[in-house]
N, C-alpha and C positions, 0 to 999 in steps of 0.2 A: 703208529701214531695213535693216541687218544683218541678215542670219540666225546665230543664235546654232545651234549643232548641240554634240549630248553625248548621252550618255545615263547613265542611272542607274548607280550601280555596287551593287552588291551587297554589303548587308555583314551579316557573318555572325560567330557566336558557335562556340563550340565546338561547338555542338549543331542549329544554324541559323541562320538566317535571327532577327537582333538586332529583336525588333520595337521595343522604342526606340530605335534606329536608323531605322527604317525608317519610324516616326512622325514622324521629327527632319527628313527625307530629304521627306517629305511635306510639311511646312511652308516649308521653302525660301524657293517663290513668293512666303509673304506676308511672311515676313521681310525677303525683298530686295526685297519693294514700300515695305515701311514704310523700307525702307534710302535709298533712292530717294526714295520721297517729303520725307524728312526733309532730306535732302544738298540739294537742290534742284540743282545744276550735275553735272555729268558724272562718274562715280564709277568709275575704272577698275576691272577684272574683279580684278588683285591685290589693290586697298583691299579689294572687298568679301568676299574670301575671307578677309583679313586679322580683318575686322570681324567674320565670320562664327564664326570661332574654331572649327573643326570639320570642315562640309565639305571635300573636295577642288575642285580646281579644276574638273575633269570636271562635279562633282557641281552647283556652281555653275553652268556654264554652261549645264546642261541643265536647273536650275530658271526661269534667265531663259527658256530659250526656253520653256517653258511658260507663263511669266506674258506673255512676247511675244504667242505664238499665241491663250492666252484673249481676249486685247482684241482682237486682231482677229477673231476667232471673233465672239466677243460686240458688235462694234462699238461698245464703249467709246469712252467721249468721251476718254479717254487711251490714248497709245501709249509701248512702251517702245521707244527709238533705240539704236544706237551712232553717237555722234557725241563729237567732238571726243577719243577716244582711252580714253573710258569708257561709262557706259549713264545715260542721263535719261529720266525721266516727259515726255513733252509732250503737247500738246493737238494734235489732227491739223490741218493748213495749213487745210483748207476751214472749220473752226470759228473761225480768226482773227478775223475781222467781229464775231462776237459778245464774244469774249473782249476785242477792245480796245473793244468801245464799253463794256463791263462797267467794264474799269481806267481810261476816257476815256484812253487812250494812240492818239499818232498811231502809224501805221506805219512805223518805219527807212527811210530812206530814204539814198543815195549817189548824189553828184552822178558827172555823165557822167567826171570827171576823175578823181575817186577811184576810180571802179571800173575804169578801165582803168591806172589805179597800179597801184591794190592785185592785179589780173590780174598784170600784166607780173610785180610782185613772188614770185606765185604760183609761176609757172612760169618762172620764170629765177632765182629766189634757190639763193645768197647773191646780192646784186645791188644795185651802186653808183650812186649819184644819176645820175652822170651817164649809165650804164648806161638807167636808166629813160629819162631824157632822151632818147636817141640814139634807143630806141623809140617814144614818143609825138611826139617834136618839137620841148617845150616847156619851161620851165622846171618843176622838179616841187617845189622847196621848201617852199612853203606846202600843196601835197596832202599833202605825206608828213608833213610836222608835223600836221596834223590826220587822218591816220590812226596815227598814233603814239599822240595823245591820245586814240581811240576804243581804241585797244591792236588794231588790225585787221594793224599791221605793227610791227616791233621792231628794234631794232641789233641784230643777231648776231657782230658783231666787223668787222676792217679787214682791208683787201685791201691782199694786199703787192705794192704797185706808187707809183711816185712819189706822196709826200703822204698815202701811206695810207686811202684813203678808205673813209668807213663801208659796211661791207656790211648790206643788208635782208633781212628775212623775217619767214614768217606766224606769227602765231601760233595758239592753241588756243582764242580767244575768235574768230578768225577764220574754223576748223573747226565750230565752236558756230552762228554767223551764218549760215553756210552751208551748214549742216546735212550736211557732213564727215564720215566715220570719223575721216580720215586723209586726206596728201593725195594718196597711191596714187586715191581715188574720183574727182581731178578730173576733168573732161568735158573732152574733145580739144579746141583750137581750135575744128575742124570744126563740134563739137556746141554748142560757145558761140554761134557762127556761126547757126547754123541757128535754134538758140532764138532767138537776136537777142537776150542777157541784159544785152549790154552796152548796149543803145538800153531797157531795160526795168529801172529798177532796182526794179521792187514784184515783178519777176521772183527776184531774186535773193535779196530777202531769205529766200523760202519756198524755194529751191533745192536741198532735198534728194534722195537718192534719184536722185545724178549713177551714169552706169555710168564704168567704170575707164577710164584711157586704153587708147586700141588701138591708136596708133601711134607710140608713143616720146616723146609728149611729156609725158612725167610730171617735176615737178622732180628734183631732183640731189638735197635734203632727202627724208625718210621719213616724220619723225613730226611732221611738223605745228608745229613749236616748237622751233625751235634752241637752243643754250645759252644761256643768256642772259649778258651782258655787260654794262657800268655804261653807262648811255643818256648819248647827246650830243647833241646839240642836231643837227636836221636839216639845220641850215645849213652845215655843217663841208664841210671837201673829200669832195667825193665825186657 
């Protein structure tokens, strides 16, 4: 998980210290829990100051990190993340077992072939079918068409080169799966390596809480979701 860091600011009246402020300032955490709970998916830090109608942003970030710090304090069966480029409620990885056999849901699962797609796309996007290709060996059509339909990867537009072929990238339900900020947190090569997350896919779905790269291989993208562009079919040149 992120660490969220702020602190309070002080807000003051003519005469002092506004204690209706400073009540308003107090309630925060549970505001932006019921904010959270209600959003269910990732709720960036602007929406919720937006929503918020008052705080500062300072003022916000420093109520998450106390509603943060409480649950782990208190080892709450929910945590509060940044992931995917906002803040979500989730339920901590070791409590999984319980929670799927509660919803009878199997566990996500990616075959050996899409997760070294959807890798390669990671850290090489923007990046052409055939691009992928050149790195696994294989054909990658039917992979990339079914991570398109899970939305794990997306057209981000064409590469100007003969035939124009489509360019790939991750998206924010990708960062989500992965349990991502952003994609600044992916884990080196090296540390993919070492985990073995590619021979482990029950490994990856719980994959959160990666450290940042250390040695320049972070993609070329920033936030995790390119612009989006009208989708083509994966089969097209590229």
């Amino acid at each position: 998980m992120e660490t969220v860091t702020g602190t309070d600011k002080e807000h003051r009246n003519g005469n002092g210290y506004d204690p209706a402020a400073q009540a308003e300032l107090g309630r925060l955490p549970a505001l932006i829990e019921s904010l959270l709970f209600a959003a269910g998916a990732p709720v960036p830090l602007a929406r919720l100051v937006e929503a918020l109608d008052g705080p500062e942003r300072r003022e916000v970030t420093a109520a998450l990190k106390v509603l943060a710090d409480g649950y782990e304090r208190e080892g709450r069966g929910i945590r509060l993340v940044q992931v995917g480029g906002g803040y979500q409620l989730r339920t901590p990885a070791e409590h999984a077992p319980w929670v799927r056999r509660l919803l009878r849901e199997r566990p996500p699962r990616l075959s050996r072939p899409m997760l070294e797609t959807v890798a390669i796309v990671a850290y090489r996007q923007p990046c052409t079918r055939a691009e992928i290709e050149a790195v696994r060996g294989v054909e990658a059509e039917a992979v990339l068409s079914t991570l398109l339909e899970r939305r794990l990867v997306r057209v981000v537009g064409r590469k100007e080169a003969p035939g124009r072929p489509l360019l790939y990238g991750t998206t924010r339900e990708f960062l989500e799966v992965f349990g991502l900020p952003d994609l600044s947190a992916l884990p080196t090569l090296r540390e993919l390596g070492e985990a073995e997350i590619l021979s482990h896919p029950e490994l990856v779905v719980d994959a959160g809480g990666v450290r940042p790269p250390r040695d320049g291989t972070a993609p070329a993208a920033a936030d995790g979701e390119p612009p989006a562009v009208d989708r083509e079919p994966a089969g097209e040149a590229g």
